[in-house]
C-alpha positions as CSV (number, residue, x, y, z in Angstrom):
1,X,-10.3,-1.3,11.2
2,X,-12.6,-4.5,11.8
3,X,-13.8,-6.3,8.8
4,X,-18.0,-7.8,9.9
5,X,-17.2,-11.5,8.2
6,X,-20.3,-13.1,6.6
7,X,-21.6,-16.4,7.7
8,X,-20.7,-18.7,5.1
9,X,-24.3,-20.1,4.3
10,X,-24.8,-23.8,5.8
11,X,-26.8,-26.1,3.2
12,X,-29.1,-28.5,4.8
13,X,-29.1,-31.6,3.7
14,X,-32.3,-31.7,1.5
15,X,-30.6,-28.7,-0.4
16,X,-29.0,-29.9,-3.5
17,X,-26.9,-27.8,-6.1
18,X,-28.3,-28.2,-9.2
19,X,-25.4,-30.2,-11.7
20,X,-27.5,-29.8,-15.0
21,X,-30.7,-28.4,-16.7
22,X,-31.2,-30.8,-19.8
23,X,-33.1,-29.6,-22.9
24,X,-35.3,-32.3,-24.2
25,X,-37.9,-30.6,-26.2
26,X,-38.7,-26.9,-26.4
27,X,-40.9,-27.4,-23.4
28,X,-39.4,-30.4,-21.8
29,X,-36.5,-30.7,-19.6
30,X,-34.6,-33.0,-17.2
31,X,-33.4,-31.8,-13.6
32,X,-30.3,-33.6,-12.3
33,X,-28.9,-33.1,-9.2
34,X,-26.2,-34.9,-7.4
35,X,-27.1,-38.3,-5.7
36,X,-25.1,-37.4,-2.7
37,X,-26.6,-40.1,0.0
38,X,-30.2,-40.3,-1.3
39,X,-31.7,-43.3,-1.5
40,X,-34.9,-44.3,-3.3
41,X,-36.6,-46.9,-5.5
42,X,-37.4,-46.9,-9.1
43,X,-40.6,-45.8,-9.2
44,X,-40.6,-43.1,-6.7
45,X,-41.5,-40.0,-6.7
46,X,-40.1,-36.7,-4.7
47,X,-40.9,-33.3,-3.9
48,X,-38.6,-30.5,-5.0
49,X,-38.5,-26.7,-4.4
50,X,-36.8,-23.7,-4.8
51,X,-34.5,-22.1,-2.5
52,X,-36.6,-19.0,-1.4
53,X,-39.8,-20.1,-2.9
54,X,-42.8,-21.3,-0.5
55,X,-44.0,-23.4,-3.1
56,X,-43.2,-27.7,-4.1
57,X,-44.6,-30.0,-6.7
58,X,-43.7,-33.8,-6.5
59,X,-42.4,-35.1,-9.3
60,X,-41.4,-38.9,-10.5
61,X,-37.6,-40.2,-10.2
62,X,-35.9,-40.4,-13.5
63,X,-32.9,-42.2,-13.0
64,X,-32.1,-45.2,-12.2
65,X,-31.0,-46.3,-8.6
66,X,-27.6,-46.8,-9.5
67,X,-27.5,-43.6,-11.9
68,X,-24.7,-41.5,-10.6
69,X,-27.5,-38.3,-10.7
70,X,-30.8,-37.9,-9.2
71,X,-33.0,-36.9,-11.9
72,X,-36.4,-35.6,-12.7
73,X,-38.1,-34.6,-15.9
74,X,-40.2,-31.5,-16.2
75,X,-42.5,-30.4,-18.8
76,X,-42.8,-26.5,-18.6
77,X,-46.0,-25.3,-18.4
78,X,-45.7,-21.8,-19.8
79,X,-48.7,-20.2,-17.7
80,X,-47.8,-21.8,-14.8
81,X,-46.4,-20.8,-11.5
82,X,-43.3,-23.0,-10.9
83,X,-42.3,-24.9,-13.7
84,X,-41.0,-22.0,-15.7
85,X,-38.9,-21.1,-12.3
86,X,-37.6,-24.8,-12.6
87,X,-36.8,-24.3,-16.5
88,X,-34.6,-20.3,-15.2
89,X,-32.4,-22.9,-13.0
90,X,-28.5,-23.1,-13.3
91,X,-25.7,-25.0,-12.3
92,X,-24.9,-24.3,-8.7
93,X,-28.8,-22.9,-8.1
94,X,-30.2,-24.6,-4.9
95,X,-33.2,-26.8,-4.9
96,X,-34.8,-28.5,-1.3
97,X,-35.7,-32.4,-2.2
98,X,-38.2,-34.4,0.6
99,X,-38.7,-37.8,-0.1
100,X,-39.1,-40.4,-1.3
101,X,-41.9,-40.9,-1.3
102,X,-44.6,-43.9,-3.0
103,X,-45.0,-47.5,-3.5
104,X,-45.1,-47.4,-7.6
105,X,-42.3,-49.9,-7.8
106,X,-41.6,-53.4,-9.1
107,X,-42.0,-56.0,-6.6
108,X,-38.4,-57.8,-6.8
109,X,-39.2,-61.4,-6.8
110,X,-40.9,-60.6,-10.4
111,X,-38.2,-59.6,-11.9
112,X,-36.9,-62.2,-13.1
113,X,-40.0,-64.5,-14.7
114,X,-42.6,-61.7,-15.5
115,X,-43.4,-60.0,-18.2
116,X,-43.8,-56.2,-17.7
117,X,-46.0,-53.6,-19.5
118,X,-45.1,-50.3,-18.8
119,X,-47.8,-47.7,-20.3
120,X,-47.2,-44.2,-19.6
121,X,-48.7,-40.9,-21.8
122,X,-46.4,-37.6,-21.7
123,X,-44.1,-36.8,-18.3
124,X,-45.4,-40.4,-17.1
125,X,-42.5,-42.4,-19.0
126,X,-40.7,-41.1,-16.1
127,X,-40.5,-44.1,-13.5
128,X,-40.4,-46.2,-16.1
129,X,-37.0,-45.3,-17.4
130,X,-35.9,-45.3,-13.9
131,X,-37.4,-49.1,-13.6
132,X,-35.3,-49.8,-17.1
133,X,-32.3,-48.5,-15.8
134,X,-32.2,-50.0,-12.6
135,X,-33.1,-53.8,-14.0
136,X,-31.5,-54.2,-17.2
137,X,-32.6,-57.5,-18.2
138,X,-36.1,-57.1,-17.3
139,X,-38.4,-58.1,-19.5
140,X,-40.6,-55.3,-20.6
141,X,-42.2,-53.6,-23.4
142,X,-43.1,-49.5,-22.8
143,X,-46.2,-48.3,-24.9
144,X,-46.1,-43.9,-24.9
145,X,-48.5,-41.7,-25.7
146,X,-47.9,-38.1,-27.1
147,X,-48.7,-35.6,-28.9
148,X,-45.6,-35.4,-31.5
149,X,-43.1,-37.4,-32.1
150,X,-40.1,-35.2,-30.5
151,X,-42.0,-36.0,-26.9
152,X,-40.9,-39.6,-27.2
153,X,-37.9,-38.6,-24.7
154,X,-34.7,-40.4,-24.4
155,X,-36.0,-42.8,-26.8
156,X,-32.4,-44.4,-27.9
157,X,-32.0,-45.5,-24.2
158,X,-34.7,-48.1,-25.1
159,X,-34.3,-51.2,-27.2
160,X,-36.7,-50.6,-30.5
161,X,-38.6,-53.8,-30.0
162,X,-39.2,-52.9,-26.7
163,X,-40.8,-49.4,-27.4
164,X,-44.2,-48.6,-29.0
165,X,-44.8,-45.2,-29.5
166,X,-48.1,-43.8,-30.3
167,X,-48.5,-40.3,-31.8
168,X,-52.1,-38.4,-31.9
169,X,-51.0,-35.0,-33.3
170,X,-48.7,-36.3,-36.4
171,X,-47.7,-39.8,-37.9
172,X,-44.5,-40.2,-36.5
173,X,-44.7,-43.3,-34.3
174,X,-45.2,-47.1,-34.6
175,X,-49.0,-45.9,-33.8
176,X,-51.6,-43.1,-34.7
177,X,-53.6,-42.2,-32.7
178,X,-53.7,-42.8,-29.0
179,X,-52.5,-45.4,-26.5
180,X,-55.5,-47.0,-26.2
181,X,-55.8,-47.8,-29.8
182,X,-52.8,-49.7,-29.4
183,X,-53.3,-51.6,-26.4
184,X,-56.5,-52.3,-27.7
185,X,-55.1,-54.1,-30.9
186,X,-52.5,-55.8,-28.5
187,X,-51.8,-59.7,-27.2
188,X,-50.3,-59.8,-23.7
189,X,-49.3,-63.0,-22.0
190,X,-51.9,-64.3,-18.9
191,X,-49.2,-63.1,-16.3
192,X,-47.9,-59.7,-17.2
193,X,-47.8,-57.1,-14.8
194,X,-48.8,-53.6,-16.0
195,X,-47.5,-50.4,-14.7
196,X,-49.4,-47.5,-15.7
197,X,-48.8,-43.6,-15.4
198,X,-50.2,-40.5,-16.9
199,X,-53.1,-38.1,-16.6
200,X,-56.2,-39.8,-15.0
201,X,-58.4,-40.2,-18.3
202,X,-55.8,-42.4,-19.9
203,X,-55.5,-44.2,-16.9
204,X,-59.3,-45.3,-16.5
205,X,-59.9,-46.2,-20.3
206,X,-56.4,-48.0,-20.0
207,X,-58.0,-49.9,-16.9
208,X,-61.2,-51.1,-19.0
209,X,-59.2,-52.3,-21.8
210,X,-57.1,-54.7,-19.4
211,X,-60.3,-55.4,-17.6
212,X,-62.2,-56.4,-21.0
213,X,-58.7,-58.4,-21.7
214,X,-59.3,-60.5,-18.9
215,X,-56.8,-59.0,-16.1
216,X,-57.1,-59.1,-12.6
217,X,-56.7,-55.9,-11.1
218,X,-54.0,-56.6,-9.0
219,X,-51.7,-57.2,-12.2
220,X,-52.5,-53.7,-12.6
221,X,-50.3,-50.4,-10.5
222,X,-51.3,-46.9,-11.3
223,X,-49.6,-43.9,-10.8
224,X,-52.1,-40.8,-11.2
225,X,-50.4,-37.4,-12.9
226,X,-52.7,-34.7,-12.2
């Protein structure tokens, strides 16, 4: 009698094995996969699919560079096509990651005698807690938008007098209302550098407030969530 041996199953490189599916809110989640050899910069961003699904979305990095996980952070969206699949994921599933991919990313001769503004609303804290992560003693301060306060993710990680959050749906944060409000009522040194990432309205009323401030528009990076 013959046994017919299966092929064990040979995993690509981009395949990774997912390590963890992190709760964050009811609707929020982080993603971390091993680092393995991957190599990126705070900042970036990557695209990630499902084993046996035709379908990617690119989302930001995280973690920081020397993090010992590669890490994304999802926000279900409960009609949606692929981030409820994400949120089904377990330990040991299979995901393909491409990348990375972008040049949102601190420019490393800064680091050390610039001031930083990181502004992000929702999801688009994301590079910015990889940038934190990966430069310790940079100098920054990181103004979020949300809804409620429970969206104010990972928020111990950052020092309080570092982090402004701003709350339009209840009275939670240092702010009420939206970002712009704060930003706004805000003093920022002549040569900070502002980072800026979120959905695309926030972006262009964030870009007119700096503007009427008296920035030049290449102190200003965007990164456009969609």
């Amino acid at each position: 009698m013959t046994m017919e041996m299966k092929p064990e199953l040979k995993i690509d490189e981009t395949f990774y094995k997912v390590k963890e599916v992190r709760k964050l809110t009811d609707e929020a989640f982080s993603l971390r996969l091993p680092k393995s050899r991957f190599k990126y910069h705070a900042g970036q961003h990557i695209s990630l699919g499902i084993q046996g699904d035709y379908q990617s979305r690119e989302y930001s990095i995280y973690s920081g560079e020397n993090d010992e996980c590669l890490e994304v952070l999802v926000k279900e969206v409960k009609d949606g096509y692929f981030t409820p699949k994400l949120s089904k994921l377990k330990p040991g599933d299979l995901v393909e990651v491409s990348g990375p991919f972008g040049k949102f990313k601190i420019d490393e001769k800064k680091v050390a005698d610039h001031k930083f503004v990181f502004i992000a609303s929702g999801t688009g804290i994301a590079p910015f807690r990889s940038m934190v992560r990966t430069y310790p003693n940079l100098d920054y301060l990181l103004i979020h938008g949300v809804r409620y306060g429970v969206e104010a993710y990972d928020k111990h990680e950052y020092a309080a007098d570092r982090h402004i959050l701003c709350t339009s749906g209840d009275k939670t944060g240092q702010v009420h209302g939206r970002l712009t409000k704060c930003l706004k009522s805000t003093g920022f040194e002549k040569g900070t550098q502002f980072y800026l990432c979120g959905n695309s309205n926030m972006i262009f009323d964030a870009l007119e407030i700096l503007k009427d401030k008296g920035f030049e528009r290449d102190q200003i990076h965007c990164e456009v969530y969609f």
